[in-house]
N, C-alpha and C positions, 0 to 999 in steps of 0.2 A: 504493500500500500504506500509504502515513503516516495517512490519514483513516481507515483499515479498524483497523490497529494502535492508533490511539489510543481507537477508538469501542469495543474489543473491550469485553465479548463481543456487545455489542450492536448489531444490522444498521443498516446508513445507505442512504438512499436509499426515498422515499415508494414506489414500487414494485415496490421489493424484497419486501416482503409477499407479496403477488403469486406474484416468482418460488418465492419459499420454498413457499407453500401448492401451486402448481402443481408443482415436484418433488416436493413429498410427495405429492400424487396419485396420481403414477408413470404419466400416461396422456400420451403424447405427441401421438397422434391419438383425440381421442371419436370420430370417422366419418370415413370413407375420404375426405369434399371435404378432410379437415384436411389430407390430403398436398400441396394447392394455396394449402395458407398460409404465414407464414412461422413457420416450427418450428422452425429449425436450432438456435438454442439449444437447445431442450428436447431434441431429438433427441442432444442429448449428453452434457447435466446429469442427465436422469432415468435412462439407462443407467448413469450414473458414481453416481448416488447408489446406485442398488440394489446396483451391485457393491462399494461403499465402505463402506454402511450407515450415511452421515456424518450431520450436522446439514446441515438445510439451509441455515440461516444462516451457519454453519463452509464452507461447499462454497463458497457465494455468493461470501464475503469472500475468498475464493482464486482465485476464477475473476475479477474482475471485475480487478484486479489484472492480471492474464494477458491480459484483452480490452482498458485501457485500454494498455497497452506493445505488443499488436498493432497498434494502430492509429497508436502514435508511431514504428513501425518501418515503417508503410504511405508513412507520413508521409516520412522519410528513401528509401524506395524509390522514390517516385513522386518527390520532389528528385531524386536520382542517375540511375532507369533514364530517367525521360518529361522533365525538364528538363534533363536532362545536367549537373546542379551536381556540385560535387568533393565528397568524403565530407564534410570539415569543413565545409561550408556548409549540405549533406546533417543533417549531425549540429546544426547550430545550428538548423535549423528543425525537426527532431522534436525538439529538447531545450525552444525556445520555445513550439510546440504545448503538451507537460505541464505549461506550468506556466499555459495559459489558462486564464481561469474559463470562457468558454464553453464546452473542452473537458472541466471538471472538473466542471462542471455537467450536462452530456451523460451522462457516466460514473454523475456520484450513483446514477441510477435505470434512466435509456434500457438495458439491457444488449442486448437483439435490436438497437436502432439502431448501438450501439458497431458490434458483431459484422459487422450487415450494411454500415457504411462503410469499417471494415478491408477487407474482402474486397472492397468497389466498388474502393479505394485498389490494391489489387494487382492488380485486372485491368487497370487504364487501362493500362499498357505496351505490353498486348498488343493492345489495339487501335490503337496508333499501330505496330502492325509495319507498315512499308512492302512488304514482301515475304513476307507471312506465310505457310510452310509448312503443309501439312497437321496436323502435329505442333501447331502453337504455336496453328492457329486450334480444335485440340480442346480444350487448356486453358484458352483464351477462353471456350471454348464449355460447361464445367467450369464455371468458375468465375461465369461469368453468373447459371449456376441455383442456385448456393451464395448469389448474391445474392439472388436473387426468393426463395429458402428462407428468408433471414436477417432482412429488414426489408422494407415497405413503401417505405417512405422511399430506403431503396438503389438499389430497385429501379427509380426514380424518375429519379435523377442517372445510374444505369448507362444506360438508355436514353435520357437526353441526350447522354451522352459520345457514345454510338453514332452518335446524330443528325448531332452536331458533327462527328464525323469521316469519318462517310458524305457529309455536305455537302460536306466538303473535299474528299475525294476526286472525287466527280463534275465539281466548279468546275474540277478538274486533269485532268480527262480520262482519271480512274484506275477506270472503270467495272468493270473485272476485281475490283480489289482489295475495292471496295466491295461489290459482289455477294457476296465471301468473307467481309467480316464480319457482312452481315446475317444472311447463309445459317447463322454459327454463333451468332448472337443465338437463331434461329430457335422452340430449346428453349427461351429464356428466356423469350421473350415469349409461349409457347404457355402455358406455366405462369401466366405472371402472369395473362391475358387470361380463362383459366378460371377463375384465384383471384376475378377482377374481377367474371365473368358468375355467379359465385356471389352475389355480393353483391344483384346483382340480382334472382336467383332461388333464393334460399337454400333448403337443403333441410333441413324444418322436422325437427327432432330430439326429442325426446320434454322436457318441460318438467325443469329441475332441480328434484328434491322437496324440500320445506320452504324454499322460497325465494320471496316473492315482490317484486316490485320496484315502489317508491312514487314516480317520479317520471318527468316527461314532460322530452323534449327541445326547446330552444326555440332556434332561429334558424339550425337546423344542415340544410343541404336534403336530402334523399332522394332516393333511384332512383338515374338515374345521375349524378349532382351531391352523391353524399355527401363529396365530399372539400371545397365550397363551406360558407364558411355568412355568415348576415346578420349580421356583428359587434355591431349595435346593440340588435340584438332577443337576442342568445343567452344564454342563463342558464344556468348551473352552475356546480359548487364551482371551477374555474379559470377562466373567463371570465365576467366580466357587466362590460358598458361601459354606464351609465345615458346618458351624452352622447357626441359626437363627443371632445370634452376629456380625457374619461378613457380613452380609447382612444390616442390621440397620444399624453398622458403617460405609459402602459404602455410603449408601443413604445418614445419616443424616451426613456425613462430605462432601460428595461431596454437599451437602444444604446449609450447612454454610459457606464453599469455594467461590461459585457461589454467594450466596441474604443475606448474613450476613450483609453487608453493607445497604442494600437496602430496608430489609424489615419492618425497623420501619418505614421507610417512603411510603412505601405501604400500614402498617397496619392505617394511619392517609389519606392516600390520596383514600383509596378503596372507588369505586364507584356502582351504578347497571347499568349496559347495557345490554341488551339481548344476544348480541353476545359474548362479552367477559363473562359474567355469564357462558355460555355454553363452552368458550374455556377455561375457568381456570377449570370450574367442572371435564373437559376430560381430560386435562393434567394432573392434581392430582392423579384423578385413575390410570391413566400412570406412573407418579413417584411413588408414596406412596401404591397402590393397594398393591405392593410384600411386604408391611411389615404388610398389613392386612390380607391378603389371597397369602402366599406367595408360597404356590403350586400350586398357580389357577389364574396368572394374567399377564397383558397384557408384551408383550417381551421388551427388550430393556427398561428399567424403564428410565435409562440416558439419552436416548436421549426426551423423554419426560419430562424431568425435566427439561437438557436446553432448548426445545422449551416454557418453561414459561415464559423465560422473555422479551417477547413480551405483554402480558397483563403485569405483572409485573411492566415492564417497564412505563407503560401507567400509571396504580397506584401510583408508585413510582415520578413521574414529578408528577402529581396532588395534591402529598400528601406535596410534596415540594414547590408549589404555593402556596397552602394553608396557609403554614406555614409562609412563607414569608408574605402573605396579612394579615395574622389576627395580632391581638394586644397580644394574652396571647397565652401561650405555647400549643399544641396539646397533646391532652392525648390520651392514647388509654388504656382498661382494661387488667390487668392479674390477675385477680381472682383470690383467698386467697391474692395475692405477693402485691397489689394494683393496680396501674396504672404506665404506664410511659409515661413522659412528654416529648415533642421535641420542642424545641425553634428552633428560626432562628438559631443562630447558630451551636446547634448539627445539623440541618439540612443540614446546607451548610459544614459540616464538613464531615458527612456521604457521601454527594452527591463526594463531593472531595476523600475521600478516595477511593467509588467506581470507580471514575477517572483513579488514579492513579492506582489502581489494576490492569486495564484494560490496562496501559500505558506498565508496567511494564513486565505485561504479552505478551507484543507487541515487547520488546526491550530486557530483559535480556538473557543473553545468557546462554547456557549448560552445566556446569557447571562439563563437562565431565561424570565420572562414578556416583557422586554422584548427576545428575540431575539438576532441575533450581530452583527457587525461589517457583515454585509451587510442588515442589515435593511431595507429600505424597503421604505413602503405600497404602492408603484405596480408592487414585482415581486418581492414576498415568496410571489407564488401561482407564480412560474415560476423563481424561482432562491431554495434555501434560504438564508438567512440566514448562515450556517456547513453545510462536509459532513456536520457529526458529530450529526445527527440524521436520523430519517426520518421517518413520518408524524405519529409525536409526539416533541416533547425525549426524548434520551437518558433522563431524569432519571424520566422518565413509565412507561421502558417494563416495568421489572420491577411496577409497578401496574397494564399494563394487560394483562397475563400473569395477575396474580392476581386479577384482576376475570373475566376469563373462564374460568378455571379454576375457582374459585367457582361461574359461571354452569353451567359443567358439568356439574357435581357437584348441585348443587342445583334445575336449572331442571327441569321434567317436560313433559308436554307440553298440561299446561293455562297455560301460559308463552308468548310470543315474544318473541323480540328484537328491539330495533328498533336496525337497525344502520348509523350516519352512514360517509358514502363514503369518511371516514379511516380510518374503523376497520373497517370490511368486512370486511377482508381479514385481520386480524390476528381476527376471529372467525372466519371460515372454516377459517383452520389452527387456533386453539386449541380449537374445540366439535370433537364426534365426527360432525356431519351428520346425528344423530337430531334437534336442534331446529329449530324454522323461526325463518327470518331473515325480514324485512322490512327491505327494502336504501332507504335514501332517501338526499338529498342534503343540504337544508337544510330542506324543509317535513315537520314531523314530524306536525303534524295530520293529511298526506293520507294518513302512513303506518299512522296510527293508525284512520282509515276505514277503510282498505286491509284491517286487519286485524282491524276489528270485523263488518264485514260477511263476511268470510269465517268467524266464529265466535268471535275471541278474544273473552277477557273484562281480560286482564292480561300487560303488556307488563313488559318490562326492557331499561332503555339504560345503556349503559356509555360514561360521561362525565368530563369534569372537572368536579371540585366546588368550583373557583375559574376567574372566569375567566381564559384567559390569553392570549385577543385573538386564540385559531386560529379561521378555518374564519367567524369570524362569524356561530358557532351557542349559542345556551346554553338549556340546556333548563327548558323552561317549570316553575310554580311547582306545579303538579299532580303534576309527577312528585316522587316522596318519596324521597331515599337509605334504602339498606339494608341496604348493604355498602361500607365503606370501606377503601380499600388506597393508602395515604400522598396525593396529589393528585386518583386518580382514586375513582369511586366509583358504585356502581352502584344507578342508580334503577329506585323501581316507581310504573306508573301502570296504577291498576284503574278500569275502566269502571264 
């Protein structure tokens, strides 16, 4: 809540856009496949806003608040019920959780991901039941499809756990039990497997009017290998790696930005559980795969990297109990280099600094064109600078409010818009849906083909009218402002 509190009234989180424009819609399913996606969000925000009549941005900053404290209480349950920790250690690892940046960075924007790892978090219990009654494997069997409903990504690690624990079971000669927990996945996987073969064979839905879309996908595979892509070749607004170089540097700085803190007391607290064995094995592939096979490996390496520090995390409190209980310092090996030692106090010095990172990251502010405390070139596209902005500075957004409300009012329909992947979505909620948009990424020439061959004669882009080093876009000398509102300002370019 401190990041929401300090940003008011203004929404944080590049995504959030998004959420706001999709509650305002008010449509949770456009066609009956949508019941095999993941909706659970919307299936509860869009009921609560009609009966609320709220803002959406006001609804957001209340609810996200509500879904990051679910998932530190997921956090303390899956300590106490599946590790058997005592409250108070229970309670030290949801308490370390909130104050990670990868957790806090997760939260900015991800809302369906939060949603759908909470609910992964509270089902793990129920499939390490050793003896599970009919009763307990219906709530398994509940809450499975509350995950497949909730996130992609959930639904992911749910069906490892499964794996993990199915594995174990057979290796013990517990063939019964295993049978009972597949037999109540059953519905989950039915769901997901449908949502999956949709993908495949998608079923084509009538075009969205006044919209047409200016750019191609590059590096990212198709059919059934959409979730692959070729790191080296893939271009868009968050990923392009021109060499192998700038791809390492991503990764391994956004690693050390994130668990720098964290992971000697990981590497001293790591444990073996069957489930977490299998969610650290998966998540790794997922971050680190692109520097092994980096033309052949799973999409989105970043968001898999912050979904780590949920075991991480788990480690990292263990590794710091430990320290604290024993009498001599913790060692852990670095071959050839020696070993290195953690005493109580680098322990609680670490844990502290991770704190504070996390505090920091919560409260400072933007620091205008030159960004926040977290700025750096190599992971400024996957962890904001500071929370307290979203897809543009705070400082930006009541201009870019009033640049589209402008466009509203004044645009007709011998006008398009030609609308950058930042601001998209911040036109889709502000226009009424009588204009046409022209969606691109960074190439505006193709979006301007795009939209001379289909008839326009006269565009309008809503831009910054200084640069301020976002997005790596600035718009050509052709286009002419014509409307200014403090930083931002709205250009025309007539064919």
């Amino acid at each position: 809540m401190i990041p929401e509190l300090l940003s008011y009234p203004y929404p944080i989180g590049f995504d959030t856009i998004y959420y706001a424009w999709k509650i305002g819609e008010g449509v949770v399913w456009a066609h009956w496949s949508g019941v095999f996606d993941s909706w659970l969000l919307y299936g509860v925000l869009i009921p609560l806003h009609g009966l609320l009549n709220a803002d959406p941005f006001l609804l957001l900053k209340l609810t996200m608040p509500q879904l990051f404290g679910l998932n530190a209480c997921a956090v303390y349950y899956v300590a106490t019920k599946t590790l058997k920790w005592s409250p108070r250690k229970g309670l030290f690892a949801a308490g370390l959780f909130s104050f990670q940046v990868a957790a806090l960075g997760i939260s900015w924007h991800f809302y369906r991901n939060m949603l759908g790892l909470a609910v992964v978090l509270f089902t793990i219990p129920w499939i390490l039941e050793e003896k599970a009654d009919f009763k307990k494997l219906i709530v398994f069997s509940v809450l499975s499809v509350l995950a497949v409903f909730s996130h992609e990504y959930a639904s992911v690690l749910l069906f490892a756990a499964v794996l993990g624990v199915v594995t174990s079971h057979f290796s013990r000669g517990k063939g019964r039990e295993a049978a009972a927990i597949l037999s109540a996945t059953l519905p989950a996987a039915a769901v997901f497997l449908i949502g999956i073969l949709l993908r495949f064979y998608p079923i084509h839905l009538a075009a969205e009017p006044n919209l047409l879309v200016a750019f191609q996908t590059q590096g990212h595979y198709s059919g059934p290998l959409f979730f692959m892509t070729e790191y080296l070749s893939v271009a868009d607004t968050f990923q392009h790696y021109p060499t192998y170089f700038d791809l390492a540097a991503s990764v391994g700085s956004l690693l050390v930005l994130l668990y720098a803190a964290l992971l000697p007391l990981v590497f001293v607290g790591f444990f073996r559980q069957k489930i977490l064995d299998v969610w650290t094995a998966i998540l790794c592939v997922g971050a680190f795969g692109c520097l092994v096979v980096p033309f052949f490996a799973l999409d989105f390496w970043n968001r898999w990297m912050f979904m780590l520090v949920y075991p991480l995390t788990l480690y990292a409190a263990n590794g710091f109990v430990k320290i604290l209980h024993s009498a001599m310092p913790a060692a852990f090996p670095l071959g050839r280099l020696g070993s290195l030692r953690v005493g109580k106090r680098a322990a609680k010095g670490l844990a502290l600094v991770s704190v504070v990172s996390g505090f920091v990251f919560m409260t400072s502010p933007m620091f205008l064109d030159s960004g926040g405390v977290f700025a750096l070139p190599t992971t400024v596209v996957y962890l904001p600078s500071t929370m307290r902005c979203n897809a543009v500075p705070l400082v930006d957004v009541d201009g870019v409010v009033e640049a589209f409300r402008w466009i509203d009012a004044t645009m007709n329909g011998d006008s398009w818009l030609l609308a950058h992947d930042a601001l998209f979505y911040w036109a889709k909620f502000s226009l009424d849906g009588q204009h046409t948009i022209v969606f691109f990424k960074n190439d505006v020439n193709l979006a301007i083909g795009l939209g001379v061959k289909a008839g326009c004669k006269r565009f309008l882009l809503v831009w910054w009218n200084r640069d301020i080093g976002w997005y790596g876009f600035t718009v050509p000398e052709t286009f002419k402002p014509i409307y200014d509102a403090d930083r931002i300002s709205v250009f025309e370019y007539v064919v």
